[in-house]
C-alpha positions as CSV (number, residue, x, y, z in Angstrom):
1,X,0.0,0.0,0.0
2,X,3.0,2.5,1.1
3,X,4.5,1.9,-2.6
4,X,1.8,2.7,-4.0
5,X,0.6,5.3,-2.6
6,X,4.6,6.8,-3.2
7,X,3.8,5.7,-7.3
8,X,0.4,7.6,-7.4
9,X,2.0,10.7,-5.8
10,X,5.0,10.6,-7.9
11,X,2.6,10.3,-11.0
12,X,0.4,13.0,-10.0
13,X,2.8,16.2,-11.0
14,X,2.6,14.5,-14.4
15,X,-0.6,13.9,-14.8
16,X,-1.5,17.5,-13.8
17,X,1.1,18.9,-16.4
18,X,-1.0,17.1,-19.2
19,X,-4.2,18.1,-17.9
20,X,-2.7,21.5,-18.3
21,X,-1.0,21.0,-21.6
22,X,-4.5,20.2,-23.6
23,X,-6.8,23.5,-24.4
24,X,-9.9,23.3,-22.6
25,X,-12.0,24.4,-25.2
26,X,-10.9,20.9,-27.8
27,X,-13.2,18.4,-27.7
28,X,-12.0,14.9,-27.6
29,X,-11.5,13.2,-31.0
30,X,-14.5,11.0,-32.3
31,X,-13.9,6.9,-34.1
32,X,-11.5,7.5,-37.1
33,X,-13.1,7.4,-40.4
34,X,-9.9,6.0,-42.2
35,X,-9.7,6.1,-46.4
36,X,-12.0,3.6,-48.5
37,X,-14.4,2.6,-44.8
38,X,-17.6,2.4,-44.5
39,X,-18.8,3.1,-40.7
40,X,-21.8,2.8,-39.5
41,X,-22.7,5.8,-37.4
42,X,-25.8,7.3,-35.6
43,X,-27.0,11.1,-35.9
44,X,-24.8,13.3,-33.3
45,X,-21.8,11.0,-33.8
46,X,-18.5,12.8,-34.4
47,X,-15.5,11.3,-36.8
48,X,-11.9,12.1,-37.1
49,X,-10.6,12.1,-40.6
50,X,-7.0,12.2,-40.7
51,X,-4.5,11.9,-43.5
52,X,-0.4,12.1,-44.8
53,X,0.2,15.2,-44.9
54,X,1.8,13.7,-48.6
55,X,-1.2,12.7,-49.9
56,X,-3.7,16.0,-49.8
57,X,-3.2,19.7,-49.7
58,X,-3.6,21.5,-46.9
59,X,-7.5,22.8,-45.8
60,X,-8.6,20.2,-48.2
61,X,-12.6,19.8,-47.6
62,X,-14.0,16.6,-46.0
63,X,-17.8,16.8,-47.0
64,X,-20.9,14.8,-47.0
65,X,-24.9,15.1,-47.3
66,X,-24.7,13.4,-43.4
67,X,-22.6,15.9,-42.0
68,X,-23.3,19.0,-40.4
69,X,-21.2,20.9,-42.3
70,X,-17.8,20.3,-43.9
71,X,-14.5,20.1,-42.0
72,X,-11.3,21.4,-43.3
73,X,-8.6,19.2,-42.5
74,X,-5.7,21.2,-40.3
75,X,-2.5,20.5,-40.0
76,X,-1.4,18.6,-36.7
77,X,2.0,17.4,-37.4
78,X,2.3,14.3,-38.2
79,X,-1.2,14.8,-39.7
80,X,-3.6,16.9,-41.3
81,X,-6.6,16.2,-39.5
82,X,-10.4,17.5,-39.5
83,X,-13.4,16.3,-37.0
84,X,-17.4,16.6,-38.5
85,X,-20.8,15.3,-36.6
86,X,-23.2,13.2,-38.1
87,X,-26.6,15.5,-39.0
88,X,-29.5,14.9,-36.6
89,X,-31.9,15.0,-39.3
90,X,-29.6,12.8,-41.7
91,X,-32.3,10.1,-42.4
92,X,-30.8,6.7,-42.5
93,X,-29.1,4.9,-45.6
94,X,-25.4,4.9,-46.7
95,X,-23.8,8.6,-48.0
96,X,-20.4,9.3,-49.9
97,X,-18.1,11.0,-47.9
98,X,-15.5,13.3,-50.1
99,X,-12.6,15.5,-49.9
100,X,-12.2,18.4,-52.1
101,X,-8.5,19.7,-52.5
102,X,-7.8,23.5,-51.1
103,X,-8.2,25.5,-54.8
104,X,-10.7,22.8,-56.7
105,X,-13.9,25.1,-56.8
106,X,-14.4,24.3,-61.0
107,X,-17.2,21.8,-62.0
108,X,-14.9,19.6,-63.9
109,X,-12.5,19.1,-60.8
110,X,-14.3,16.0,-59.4
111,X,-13.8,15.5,-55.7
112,X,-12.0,12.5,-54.4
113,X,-13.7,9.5,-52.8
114,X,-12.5,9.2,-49.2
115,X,-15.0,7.3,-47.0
116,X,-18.3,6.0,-46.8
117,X,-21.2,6.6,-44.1
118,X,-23.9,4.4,-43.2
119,X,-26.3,6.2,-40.9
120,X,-28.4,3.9,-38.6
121,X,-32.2,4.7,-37.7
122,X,-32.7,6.8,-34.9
123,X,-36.4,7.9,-33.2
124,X,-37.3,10.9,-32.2
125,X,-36.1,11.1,-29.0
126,X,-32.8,10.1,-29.9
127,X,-33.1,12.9,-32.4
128,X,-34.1,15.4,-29.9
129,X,-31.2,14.5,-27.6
130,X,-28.8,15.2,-30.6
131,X,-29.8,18.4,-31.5
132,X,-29.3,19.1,-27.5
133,X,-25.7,17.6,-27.8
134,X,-24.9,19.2,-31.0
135,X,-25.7,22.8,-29.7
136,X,-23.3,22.4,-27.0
137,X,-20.2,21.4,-28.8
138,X,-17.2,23.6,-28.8
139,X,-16.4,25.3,-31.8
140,X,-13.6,23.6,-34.1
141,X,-9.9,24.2,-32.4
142,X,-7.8,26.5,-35.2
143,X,-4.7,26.2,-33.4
144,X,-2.5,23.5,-35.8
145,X,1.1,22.3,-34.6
146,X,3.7,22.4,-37.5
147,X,6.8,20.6,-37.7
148,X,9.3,22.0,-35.9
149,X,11.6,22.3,-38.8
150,X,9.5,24.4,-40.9
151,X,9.9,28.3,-40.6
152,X,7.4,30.4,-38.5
153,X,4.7,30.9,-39.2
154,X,3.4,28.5,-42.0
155,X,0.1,29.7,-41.5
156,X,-2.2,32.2,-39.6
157,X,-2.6,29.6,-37.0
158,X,0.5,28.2,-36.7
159,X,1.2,28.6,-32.7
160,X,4.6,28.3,-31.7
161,X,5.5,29.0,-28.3
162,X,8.5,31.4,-27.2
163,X,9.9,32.3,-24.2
164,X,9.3,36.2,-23.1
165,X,12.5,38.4,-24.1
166,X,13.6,36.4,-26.7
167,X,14.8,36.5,-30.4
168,X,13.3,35.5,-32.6
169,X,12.6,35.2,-36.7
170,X,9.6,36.0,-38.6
171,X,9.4,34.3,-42.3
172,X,7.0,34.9,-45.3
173,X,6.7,32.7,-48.0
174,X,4.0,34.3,-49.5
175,X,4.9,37.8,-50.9
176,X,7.4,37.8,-53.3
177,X,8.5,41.4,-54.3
178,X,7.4,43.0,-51.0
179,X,10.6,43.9,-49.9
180,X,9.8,46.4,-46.9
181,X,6.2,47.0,-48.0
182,X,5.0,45.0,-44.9
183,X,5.4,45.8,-41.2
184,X,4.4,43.8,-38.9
185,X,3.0,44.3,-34.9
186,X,1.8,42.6,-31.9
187,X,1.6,43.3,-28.0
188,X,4.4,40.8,-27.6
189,X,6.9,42.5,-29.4
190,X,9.4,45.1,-28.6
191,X,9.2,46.9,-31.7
192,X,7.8,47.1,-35.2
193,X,10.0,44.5,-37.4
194,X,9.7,45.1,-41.2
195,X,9.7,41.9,-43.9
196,X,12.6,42.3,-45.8
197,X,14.2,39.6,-48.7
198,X,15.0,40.4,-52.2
199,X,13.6,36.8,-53.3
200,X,10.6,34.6,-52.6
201,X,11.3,34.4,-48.8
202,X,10.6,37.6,-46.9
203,X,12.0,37.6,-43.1
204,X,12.2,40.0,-40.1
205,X,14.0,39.5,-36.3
206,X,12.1,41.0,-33.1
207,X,12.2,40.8,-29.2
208,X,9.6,39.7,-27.4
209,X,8.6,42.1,-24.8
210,X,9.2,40.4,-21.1
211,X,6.1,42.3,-20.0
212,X,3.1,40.4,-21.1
213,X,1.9,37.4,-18.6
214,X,2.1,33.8,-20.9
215,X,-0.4,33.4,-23.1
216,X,-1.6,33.2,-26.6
217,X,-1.0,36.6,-28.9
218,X,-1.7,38.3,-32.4
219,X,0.5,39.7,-34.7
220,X,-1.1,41.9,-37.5
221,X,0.3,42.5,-40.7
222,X,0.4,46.5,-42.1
223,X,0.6,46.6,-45.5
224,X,2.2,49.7,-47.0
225,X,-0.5,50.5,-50.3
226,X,-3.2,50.2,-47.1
227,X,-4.9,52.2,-44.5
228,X,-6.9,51.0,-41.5
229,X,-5.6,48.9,-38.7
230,X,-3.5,45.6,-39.3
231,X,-4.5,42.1,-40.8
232,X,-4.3,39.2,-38.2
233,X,-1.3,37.4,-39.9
234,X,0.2,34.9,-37.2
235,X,-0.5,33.6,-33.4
236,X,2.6,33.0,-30.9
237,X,2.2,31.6,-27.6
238,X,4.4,33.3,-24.6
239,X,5.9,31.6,-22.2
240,X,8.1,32.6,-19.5
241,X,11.2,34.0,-19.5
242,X,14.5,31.8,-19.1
243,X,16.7,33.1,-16.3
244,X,19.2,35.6,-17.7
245,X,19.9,38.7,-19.2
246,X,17.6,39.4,-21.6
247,X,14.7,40.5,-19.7
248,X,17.1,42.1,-16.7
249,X,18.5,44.5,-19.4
250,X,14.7,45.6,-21.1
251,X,14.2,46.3,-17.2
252,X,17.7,48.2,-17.4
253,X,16.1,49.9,-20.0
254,X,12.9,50.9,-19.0
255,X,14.8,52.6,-15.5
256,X,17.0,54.3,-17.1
257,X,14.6,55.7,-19.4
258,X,12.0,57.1,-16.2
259,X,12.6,59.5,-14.6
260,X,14.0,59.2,-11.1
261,X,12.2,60.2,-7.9
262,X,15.1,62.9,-7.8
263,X,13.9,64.2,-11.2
264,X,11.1,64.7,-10.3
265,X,11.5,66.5,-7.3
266,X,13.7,68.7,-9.3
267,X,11.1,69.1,-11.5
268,X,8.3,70.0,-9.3
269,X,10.5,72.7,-7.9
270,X,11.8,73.9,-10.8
271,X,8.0,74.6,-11.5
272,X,7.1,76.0,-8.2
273,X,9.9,78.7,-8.9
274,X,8.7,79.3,-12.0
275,X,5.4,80.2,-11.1
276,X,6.4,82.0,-8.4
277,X,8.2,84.2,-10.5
278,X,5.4,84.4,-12.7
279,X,3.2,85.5,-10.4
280,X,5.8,88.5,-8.8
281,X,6.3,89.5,-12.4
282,X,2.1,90.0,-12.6
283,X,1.9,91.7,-9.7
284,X,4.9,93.9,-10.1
285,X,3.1,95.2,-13.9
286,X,-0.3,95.4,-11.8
287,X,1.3,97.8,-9.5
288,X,2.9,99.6,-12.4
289,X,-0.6,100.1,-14.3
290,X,-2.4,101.3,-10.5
291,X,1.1,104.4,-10.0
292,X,0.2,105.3,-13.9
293,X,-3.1,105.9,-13.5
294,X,-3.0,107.3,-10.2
């Protein structure tokens, strides 16, 4: 009993780390629906669809006449993956499921068989209590995980996590000839970097500000030939600071730069004087005016 009670206690702190690691608001994947199946489901169900990230493009389309709606399959490295519910009024019989490539919108750009569906019969009640269970799921999760070899960001929901007061390097792969036409800011930077590259690949460096607590944050994109306030471009995820120098000397920084409590008393009496003399000089011309006309 004493050893385990020393396992479950020596478990715990890990346990409570995961709990903390997974995002409260992703619902737990459904039953894979893997390529050429054919699963029998019931209206409410929800289905994972996951596939090589060398065998589809990116925000492909998984659709179906069962389905709520569509689901755009996300990149979750090793993965891109999608999740999509059942319809509670899907009657039953057996519907294709199919996955349209990101960029096939023309009529003679068939879309691909995947899967197959074969709804079960449900009654009313059962009906009733998926449209209850349906209203209360989360919204899909947009955050995707990348491989860590590829360049941030790779998309507008690419989260990578960096420590506060950091370096780090900003790439575009998407504006080609844009050399300093785009500037980019966000609460977690220091400053506002600027995308510069002569060929396809545009980059910028930054520090991260040590200020802001840990958490996820925006970074908008200014384009140069626009007005109006920035484009939500990429997501970073703060976390803090390592021990050493970098956020000491933004502190360094920010002292130097206020004022000290001797300043400011300076200051302040440096006013008071002034006014004082202000106010002798008034009354001095008040008294001047009063012998004159006397």
């Amino acid at each position: 009993m004493t050893r385990l009670r020393r396992t479950a206690w020596a478990t715990l702190p890990l346990l409570l780390s995961f709990a903390a690691a997974v995002p409260a608001s992703a619902s737990p994947p459904g039953p894979s629906l893997p390529f050429g199946s054919v699963r029998s489901v019931h209206p409410g169900d929800t289905l994972t669809v996951d596939s090589a990230a060398s065998d589809t493009t990116y925000l492909a389309t998984i659709a179906s006449p069962a389905f709520v709606k569509a689901g755009k399959l996300r990149m979750m490295h090793p993965v891109l993956t999608t999740t999509v519910t059942i319809a509670c009024d899907a009657r039953p019989g057996t519907y294709p499921v199919t996955r349209r490539d990101a960029g096939d919108v023309g009529p003679d750009e068939h879309p691909f068989r995947w899967a197959r569906v074969r709804v079960e019969p449900a009654d009313e009640a059962a009906r009733s209590a998926c449209r209850s269970k349906v209203g209360k799921l989360p919204p899909p999760r947009l955050e995707e995980r990348w491989a860590p070899d590829r360049t941030w960001p790779q998309s507008a929901w690419d989260v990578r996590t960096f420590r506060a007061g950091s370096r780090i390097t900003i790439t575009d792969n998407d504006d080609e000839g844009s050399d300093g036409d785009i500037t980019l800011t966000s609460r977690a930077f220091t400053g506002r970097p600027v995308l510069r590259g002569a060929k396809a690949v545009l980059t910028a460096t930054t520090t991260l500000t040590c200020d802001p607590a840990p958490g996820l944050y925006v970074v908008y994109r200014h384009d140069v030939d626009r007005t109006g306030p920035g484009k939500p471009w990429a997501r970073l995820r703060i976390a803090p600071a390592a021990p050493g120098r970098a956020c000491a000397d933004q502190q360094a920084a920010k002292d130097s730069a206020a004022p000290s409590r001797t300043d400011l008393v300076a200051w302040a009496a440096g006013g008071l004087l002034l006014a004082a003399a202000a106010g002798a000089g008034l009354l001095r011309w008040a008294d001047s005016r009063r012998a004159r006309s006397a």
